[in-house]
C-alpha positions as CSV (number, residue, x, y, z in Angstrom):
1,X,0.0,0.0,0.0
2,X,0.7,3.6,-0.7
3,X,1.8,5.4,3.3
4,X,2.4,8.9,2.7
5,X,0.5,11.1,0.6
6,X,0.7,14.9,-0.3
7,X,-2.9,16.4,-0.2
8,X,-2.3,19.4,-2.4
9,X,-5.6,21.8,-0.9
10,X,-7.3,24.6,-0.4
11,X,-10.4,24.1,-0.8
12,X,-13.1,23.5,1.5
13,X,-12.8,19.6,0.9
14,X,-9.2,19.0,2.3
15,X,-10.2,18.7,5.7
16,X,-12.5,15.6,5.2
17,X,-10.1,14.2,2.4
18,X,-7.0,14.3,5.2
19,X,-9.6,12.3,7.6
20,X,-11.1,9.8,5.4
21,X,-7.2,9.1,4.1
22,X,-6.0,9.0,7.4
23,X,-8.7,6.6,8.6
24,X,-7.6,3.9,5.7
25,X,-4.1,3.9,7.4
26,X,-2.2,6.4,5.1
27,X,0.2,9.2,6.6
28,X,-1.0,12.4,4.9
29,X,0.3,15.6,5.0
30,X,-2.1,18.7,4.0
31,X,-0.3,21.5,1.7
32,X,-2.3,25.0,1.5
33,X,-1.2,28.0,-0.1
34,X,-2.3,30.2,2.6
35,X,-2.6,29.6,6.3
36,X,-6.4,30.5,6.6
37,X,-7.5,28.0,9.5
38,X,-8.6,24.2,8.5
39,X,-9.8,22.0,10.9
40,X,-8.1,18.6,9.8
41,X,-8.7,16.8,13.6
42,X,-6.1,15.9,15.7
43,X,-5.3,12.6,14.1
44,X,-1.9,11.7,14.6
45,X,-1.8,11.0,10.7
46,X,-2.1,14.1,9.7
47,X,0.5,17.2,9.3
48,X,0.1,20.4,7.6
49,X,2.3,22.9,5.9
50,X,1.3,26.5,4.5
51,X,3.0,28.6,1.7
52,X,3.1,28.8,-2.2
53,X,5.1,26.0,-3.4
54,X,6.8,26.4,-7.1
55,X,8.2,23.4,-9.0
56,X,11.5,23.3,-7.2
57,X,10.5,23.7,-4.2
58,X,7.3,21.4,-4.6
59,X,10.1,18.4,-5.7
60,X,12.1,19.4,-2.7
61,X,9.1,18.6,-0.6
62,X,8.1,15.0,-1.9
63,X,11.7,14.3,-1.6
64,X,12.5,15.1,1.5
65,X,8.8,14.1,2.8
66,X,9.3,10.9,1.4
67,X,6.1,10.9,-0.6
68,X,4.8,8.0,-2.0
69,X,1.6,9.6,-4.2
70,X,0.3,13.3,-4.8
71,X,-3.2,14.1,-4.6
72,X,-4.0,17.1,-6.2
73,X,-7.8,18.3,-4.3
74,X,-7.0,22.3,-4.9
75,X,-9.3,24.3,-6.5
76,X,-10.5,23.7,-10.3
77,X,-9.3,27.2,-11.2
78,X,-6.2,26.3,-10.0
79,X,-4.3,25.6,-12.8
80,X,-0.5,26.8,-12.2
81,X,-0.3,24.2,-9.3
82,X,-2.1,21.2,-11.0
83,X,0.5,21.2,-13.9
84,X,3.4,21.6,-11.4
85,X,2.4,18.9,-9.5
86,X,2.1,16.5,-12.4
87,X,5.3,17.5,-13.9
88,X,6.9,16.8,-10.6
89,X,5.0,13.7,-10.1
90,X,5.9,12.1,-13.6
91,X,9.6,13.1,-13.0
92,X,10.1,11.3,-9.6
93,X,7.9,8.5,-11.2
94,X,5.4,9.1,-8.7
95,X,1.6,8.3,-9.0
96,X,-0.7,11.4,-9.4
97,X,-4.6,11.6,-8.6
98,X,-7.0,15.0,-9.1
99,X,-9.5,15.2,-7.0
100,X,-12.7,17.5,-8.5
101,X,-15.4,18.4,-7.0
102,X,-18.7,17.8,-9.4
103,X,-20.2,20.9,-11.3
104,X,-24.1,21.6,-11.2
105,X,-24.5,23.9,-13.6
106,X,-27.7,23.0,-15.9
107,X,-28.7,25.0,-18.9
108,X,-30.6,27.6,-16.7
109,X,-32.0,30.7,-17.8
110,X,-30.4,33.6,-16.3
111,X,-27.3,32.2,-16.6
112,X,-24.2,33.4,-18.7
113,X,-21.1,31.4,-19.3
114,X,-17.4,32.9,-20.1
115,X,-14.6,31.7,-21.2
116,X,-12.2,33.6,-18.8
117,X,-11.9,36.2,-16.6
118,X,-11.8,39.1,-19.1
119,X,-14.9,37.9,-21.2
120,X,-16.9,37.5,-17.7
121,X,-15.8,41.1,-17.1
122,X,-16.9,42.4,-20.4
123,X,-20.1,40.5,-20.0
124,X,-20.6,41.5,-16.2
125,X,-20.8,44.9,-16.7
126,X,-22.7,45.3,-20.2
127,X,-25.3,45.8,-18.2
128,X,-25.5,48.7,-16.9
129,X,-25.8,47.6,-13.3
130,X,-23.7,47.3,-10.3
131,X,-21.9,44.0,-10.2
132,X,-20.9,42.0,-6.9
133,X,-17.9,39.4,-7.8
134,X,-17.5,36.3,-5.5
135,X,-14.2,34.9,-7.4
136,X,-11.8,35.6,-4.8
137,X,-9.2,38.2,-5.0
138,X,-6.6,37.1,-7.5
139,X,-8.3,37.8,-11.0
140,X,-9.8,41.1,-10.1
141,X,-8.0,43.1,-12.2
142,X,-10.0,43.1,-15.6
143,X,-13.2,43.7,-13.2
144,X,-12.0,46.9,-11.6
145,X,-10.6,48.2,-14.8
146,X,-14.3,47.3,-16.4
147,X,-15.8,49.2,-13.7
148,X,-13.8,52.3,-14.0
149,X,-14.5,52.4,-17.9
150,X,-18.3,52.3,-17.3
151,X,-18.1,53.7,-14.3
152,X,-20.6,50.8,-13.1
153,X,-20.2,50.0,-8.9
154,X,-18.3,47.1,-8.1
155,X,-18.7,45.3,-5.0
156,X,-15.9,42.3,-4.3
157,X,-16.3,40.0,-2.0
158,X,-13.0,38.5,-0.6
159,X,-11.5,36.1,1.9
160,X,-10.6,37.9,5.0
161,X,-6.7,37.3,5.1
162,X,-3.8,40.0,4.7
163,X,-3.0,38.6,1.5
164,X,-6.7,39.2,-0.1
165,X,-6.5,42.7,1.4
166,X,-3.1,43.4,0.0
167,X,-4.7,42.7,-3.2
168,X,-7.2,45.0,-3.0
169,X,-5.6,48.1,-1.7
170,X,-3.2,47.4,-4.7
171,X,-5.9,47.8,-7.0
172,X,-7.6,50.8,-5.3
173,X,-10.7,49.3,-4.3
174,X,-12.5,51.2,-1.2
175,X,-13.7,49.3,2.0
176,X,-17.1,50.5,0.7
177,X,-16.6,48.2,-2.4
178,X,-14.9,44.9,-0.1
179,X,-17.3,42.0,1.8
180,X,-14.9,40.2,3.8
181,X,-15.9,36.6,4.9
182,X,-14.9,32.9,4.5
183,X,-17.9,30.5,2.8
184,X,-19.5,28.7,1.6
185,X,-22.3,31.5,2.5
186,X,-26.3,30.9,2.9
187,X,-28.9,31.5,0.3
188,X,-30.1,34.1,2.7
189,X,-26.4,35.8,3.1
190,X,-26.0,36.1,-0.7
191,X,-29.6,37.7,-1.0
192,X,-28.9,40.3,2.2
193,X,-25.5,40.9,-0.3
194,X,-27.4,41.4,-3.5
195,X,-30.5,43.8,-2.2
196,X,-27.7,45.6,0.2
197,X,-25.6,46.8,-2.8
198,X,-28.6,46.8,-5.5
199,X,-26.6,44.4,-7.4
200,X,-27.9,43.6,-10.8
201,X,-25.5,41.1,-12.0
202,X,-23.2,38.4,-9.7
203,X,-19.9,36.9,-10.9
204,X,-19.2,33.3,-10.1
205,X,-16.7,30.2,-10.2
206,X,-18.2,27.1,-11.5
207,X,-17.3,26.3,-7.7
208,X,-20.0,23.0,-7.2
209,X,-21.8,22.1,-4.3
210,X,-18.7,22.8,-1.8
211,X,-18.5,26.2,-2.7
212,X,-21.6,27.4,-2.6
213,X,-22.7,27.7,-6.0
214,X,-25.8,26.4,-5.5
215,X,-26.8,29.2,-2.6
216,X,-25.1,32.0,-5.1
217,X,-27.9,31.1,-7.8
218,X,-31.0,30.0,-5.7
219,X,-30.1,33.7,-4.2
220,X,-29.7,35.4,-7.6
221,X,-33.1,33.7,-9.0
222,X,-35.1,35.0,-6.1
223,X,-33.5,38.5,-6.4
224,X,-34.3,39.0,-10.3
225,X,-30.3,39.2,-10.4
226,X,-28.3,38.0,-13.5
227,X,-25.3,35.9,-13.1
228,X,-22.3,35.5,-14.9
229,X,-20.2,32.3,-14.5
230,X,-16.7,31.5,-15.1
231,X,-16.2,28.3,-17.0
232,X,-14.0,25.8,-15.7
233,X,-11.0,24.4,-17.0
234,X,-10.8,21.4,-19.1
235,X,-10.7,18.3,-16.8
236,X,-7.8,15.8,-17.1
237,X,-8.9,12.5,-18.5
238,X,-9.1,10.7,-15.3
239,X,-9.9,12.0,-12.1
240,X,-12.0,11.4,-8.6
241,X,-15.2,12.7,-7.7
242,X,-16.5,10.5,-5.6
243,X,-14.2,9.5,-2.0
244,X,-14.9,6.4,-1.7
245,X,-13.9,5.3,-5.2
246,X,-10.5,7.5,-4.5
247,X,-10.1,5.6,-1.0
248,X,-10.8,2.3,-2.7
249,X,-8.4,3.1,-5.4
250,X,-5.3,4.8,-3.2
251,X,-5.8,0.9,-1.1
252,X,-5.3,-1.3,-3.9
253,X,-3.2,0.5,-6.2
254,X,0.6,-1.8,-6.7
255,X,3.2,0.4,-5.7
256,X,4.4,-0.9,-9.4
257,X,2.0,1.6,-10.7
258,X,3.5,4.8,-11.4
259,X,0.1,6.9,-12.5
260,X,-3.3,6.8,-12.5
261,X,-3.1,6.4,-16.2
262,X,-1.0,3.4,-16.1
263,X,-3.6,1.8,-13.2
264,X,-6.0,1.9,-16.0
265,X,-4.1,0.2,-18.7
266,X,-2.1,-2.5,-17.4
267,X,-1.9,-2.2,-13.2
């Protein structure tokens, strides 16, 4: 068996993914880029480290960790660290798992898909109506400069954390135009947020069921609010949705194996 996993996080899953890992016997520790709190227990199986990791110093740490597997649960936007931890994985033949957390987006009317952050932003504020964006702080940039071209009010709501504050005070937003909180937030706290700021159009991830997507749209739908979502990026090929199948696999995979690809084919 697999002992020691990386459990590359961030998202509001990691805490129950270290627990259901360490409960089938493997040594797990927890990676986050930030150090917001996460309540991963106190079960001696499970360690936890905080800060940006680069290639280098991502290799660094599976060597000197001893890891045996990466499991990659961070956020499906987060594409820079997804591709670093699969080039690190394939070059210390290591096996490599992506965890995703299922969509529920349906073909619903009211709903606007983009293809990035700069056509949402276009879209968003077309308009003519204040926008609140629940993205997080790091792609607010074409949104603020959108807003200062229509002059249309932007309202952002951010994770309360130094880092997400930097961010904004770099780009000049007001604490009139910040919501500071941690979600997954209510249907109720995203309507008090929409009639507050008289918002006419929200921005959203494609962020599933763990982050609150559903509560975002119920709460835009009762508010006469249009919403504007920010596709996803392509999926890999293979990849887990469901924990138990990912528990089941992790147990029986031959330490032969040096991929999930490969456990399809011939492991």
């Amino acid at each position: 068996m697999l002992k020691t996993i990386l459990l590359l996080g961030g998202t509001s899953e990691t805490a129950t993914l270290a627990e259901a890992l360490a409960a089938a016997g493997f040594s797990v520790l927890a990676s986050t880029a930030t150090d917001v709190p996460l309540d991963i227990g106190n079960h001696p199986g499970i360690r936890r480290r905080c800060g940006p990791l680069d290639e280098v110093q991502l290799t660094q740490l599976v060597q000197t960790e001893g890891i045996r597997a990466i499991l990659d649960a961070t956020h499906p936007y987060a594409e820079i660290i997804g591709a670093q931890a699969r080039t690190v994985a394939h070059k210390l033949n290591l096996p490599y798992f992506r965890w995703l957390r299922p969509t529920v987006l349906s073909k619903e009317t009211g709903i606007t898909v983009a293809g990035d952050h700069f056509e949402a932003a276009a879209l968003a504020f077309s308009f003519g109506v204040p926008v609140l964006l629940t993205i997080g702080s790091r792609n607010l940039e074409p949104y603020v400069r959108e807003s200062r071209r229509t002059g249309i009010p932007l309202i952002a709501r951010v994770l309360e954390h130094p880092d997400s504050r930097a961010v904004c005070q770099q780009l000049g937003l007001t604490p009139e135009a910040l919501i500071f909180g941690k979600g997954p937030f209510s249907e109720e706290e995203n309507r008090l947020s929409i009639r507050k700021f008289g918002i006419g159009v929200l921005v959203t991830k494609d962020s599933g069921v763990a982050g609150g997507l559903p509560e975002k749209l119920a709460a835009a739908k009762r508010e006469g609010c249009r919403v504007v979502v920010v596709r996803r990026p392509e999926p890999p090929d293979h990849y887990f949705d469901k924990m138990e199948t990912l528990i089941k696999t992790l147990t029986e995979i031959p330490t032969r194996c040096l991929s999930a690809d490969s456990l399809l084919d011939d492991c």
